[in-house]
N, C-alpha and C positions, 0 to 999 in steps of 0.2 A: 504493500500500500504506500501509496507516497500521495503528502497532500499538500500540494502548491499553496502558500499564502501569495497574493502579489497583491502591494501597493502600487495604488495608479491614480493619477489627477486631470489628467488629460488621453488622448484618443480613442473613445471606446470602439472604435474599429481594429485599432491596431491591439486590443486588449482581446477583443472576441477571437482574432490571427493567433494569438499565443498561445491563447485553449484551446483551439480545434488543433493547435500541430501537438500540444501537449497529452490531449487527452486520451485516455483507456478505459478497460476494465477497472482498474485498481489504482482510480487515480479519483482522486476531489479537487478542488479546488476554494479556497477563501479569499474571497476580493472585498479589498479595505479601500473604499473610495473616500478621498480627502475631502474634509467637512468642509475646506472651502468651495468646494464646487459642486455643482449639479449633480447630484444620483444618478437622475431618473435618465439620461443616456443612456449610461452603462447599463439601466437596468432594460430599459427597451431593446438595446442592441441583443444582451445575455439570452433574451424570451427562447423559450424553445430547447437550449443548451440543459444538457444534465450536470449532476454533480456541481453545481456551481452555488454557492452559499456566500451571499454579501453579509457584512458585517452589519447590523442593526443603527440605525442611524444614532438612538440615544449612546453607541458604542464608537460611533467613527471618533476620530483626531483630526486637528488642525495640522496636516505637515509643514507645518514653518520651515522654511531652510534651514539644515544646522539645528536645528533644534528639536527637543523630547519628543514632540506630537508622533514622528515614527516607532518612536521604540513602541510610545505606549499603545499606539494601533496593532503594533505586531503580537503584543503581550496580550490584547482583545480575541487579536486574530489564534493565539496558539488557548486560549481560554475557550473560545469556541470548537477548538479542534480536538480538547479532551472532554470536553463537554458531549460532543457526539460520539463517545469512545472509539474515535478513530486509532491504530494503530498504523506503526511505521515510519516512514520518515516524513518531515517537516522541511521542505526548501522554501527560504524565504526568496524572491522576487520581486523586482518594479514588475508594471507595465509596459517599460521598453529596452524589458530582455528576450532575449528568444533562443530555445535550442540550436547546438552548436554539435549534437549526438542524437540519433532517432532512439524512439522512444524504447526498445527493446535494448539500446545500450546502455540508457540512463537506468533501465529496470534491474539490465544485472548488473549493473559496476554495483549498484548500492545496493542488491541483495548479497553481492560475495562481501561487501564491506560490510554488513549490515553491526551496527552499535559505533562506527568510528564517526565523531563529531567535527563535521568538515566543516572545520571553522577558524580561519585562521587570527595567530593571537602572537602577540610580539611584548616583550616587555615596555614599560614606560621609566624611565627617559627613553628616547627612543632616535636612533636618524633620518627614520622615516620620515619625521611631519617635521615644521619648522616648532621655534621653539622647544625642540625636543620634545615637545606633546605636556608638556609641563606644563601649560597655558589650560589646556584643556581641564587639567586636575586642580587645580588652585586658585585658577581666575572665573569671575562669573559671565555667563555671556547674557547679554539682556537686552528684549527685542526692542525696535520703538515701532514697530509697526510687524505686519503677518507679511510683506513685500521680501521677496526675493532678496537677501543680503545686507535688510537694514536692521540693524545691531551695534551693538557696540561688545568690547572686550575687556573686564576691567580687572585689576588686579585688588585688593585686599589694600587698606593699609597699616596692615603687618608688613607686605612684599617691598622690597625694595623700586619696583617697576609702578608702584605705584607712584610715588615722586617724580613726575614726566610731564612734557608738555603733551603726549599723547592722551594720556589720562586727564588731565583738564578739557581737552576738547571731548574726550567722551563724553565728562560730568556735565558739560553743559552741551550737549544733546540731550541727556537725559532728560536736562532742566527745560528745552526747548519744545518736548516731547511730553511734556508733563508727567515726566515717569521718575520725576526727582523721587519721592518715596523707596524707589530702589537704593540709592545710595547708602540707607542705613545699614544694609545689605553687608556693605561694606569695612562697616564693624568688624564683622565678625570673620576669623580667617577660618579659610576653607581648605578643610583635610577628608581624602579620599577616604569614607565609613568602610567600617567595620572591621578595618584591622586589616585588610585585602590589599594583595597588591593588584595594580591598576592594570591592564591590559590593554593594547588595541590591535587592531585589526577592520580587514576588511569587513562592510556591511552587511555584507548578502554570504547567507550560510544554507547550510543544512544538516538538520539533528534528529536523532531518532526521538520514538513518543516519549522513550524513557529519562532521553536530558531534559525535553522541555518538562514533564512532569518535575522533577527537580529543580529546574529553573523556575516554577510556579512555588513550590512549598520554601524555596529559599525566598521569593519574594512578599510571599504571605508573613514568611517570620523574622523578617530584617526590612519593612515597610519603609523606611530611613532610604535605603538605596538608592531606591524611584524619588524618591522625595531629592536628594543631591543632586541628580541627575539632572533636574528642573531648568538649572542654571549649567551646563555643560555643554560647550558647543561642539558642534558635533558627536554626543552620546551615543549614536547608533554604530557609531565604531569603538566603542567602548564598553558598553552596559553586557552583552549580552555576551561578551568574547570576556570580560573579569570574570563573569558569573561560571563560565563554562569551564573556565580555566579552573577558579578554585574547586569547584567540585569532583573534578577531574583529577585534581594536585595530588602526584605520586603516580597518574596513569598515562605516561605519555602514549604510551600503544593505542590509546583511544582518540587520540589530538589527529586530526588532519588540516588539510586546507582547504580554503572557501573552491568551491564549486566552479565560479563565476570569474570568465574573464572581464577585466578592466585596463585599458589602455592607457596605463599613466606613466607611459615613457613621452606623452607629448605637452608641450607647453602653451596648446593654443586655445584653450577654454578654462572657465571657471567652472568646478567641479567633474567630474566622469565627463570623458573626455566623446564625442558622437562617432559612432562606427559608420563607416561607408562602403561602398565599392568598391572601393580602393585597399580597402583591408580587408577585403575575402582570402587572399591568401595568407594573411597573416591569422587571422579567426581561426581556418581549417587547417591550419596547424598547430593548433595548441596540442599541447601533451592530453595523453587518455583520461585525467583527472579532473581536465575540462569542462563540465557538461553545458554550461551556459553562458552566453555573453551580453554586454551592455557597453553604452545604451546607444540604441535605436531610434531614430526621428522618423517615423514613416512619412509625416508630412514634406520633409528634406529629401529624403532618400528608400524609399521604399522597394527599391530592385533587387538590394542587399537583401533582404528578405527573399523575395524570389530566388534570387542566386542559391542562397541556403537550404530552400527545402529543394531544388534540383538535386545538391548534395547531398541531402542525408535519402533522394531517395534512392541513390546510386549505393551508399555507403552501407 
């Protein structure tokens, strides 16, 4: 059994395209559509499709950029998924990923793996992100609006980064945005709960029933977590790769990596960088532990799709 969560905010065409190539026997699906935008597309488009279970509206998230509203859609979405006692695995997804493996390959790479948590997880400090990812643990990030990248970044002042003229111009945004009230915020210095060390990693994973079941009764009993997390920019590379990791701690045999390819050897976009035509044969050769890639603009490029299922019907 394997049951797709996918987050999606836009194209419910290119979203119904990722069901019909994904779908089986032994397949569901949970679609988390962003509470800022219109349902009732997705839900029009969906009509007719089996296995497909949208997230209850009093349940959706606001996915703010960078911000909690994904994790905590995805933790509705894996709540919903034990709730219908599904078994098997859990691959999370946007809406503009698309297989990169037919579906008979995906079915047995992760039945011969079955219990390894592909999900990749790096220590913090780290050289991966700037700031060594220390930013992310220490400093708060806080919106002034739900807009695509409008935020600020602020340190503590406990931190030495807070004595800056960067951080004066944050505090008056805040003050401009009327979101002064957060500053008090700033009080109080921020350490990474529960005695945990920090992790990160890529966003997009996939875990058997049995981690996310764990991953629920740890967050039922350390409620603090979610709560920190609030203020954490970009947590969804974070929250759920700590949690996997400690639980884990002492099983590396069980540790894999994410799933999901992401093109981040390029420097020409702000976040997950758009696949094209041009990177088909870089796609179709990723190594066998590949199953999925992102992301996908159908409205830009939707050939690359075409291209792909030509492949996998060959493959």
């Amino acid at each position: 059994m394997i049951n797709y969560i996918i987050l999606v905010h836009k194209n419910p065409f290119q979203l119904i395209r990722l069901i019909n190539k994904l779908s089986g026997n032994h397949v569901s699906f949970y679609v988390h559509v962003d509470k800022l935008v219109d349902s009732k597309p997705f839900l029009e488009a969906a009509k007719g499709l089996k296995n497909i279970h949208f997230i209850s509206d009093e349940k959706r998230e606001e996915g703010i950029w960078c911000g909690i509203g994904l994790v905590k859609a995805t933790i509705n979405s894996l709540n919903q998924i034990i709730a219908d006692g599904r078994k098997g695995y859990c691959i999370l997804l946007s809406g503009q990923d698309y297989p990169i493996k037919n579906n008979t390959y995906i079915e047995d790479y992760l039945s011969k793996n079955y219990g390894i948590n592909f999900i990749e997880t790096f220590d913090i400090p780290t050289e991966n992100w700037f700031h060594k990812g220390m930013d992310r643990v220490s400093f708060y990030k806080f919106n002034l609006s739900n807009k695509r990248g409008h935020f600020v970044v602020v340190p503590s002042i406990f931190l030495s980064e807070f004595y800056s003229l960067k951080t004066i111009k944050s505090l008056l945004k805040l003050i401009i945005y009327n979101k002064f009230q957060l500053i008090f915020k700033l009080f109080n210095n921020r350490k990474h709960p529960n005695n945990i060390l920090p992790k990160g990693g890529s966003a997009w994973w996939g875990l058997p029933i049995e981690t996310v079941n764990d991953i629920i009764i740890f967050l039922e009993t350390n409620p603090g977590f979610l709560k920190y997390h609030k203020y954490t920019f970009n947590p969804d590379e974070l929250f759920f790769q700590t949690i996997v990791s400690h639980i884990n701690k002492g099983k590396p045999e069980l540790m894999g990596n994410s799933l999901t390819f992401v093109d981040w050897g390029r420097e020409d976009s702000v976040g997950a960088p758009s696949l094209s035509t041009e990177h088909f044969n870089l796609i179709i050769n990723q190594p066998e532990n590949i199953l999925f890639a992102r992301k996908f603009e159908y409205e830009k490029d939707s050939k690359i799709l075409s291209k792909l299922d030509s492949h996998l019907i060959k493959s």
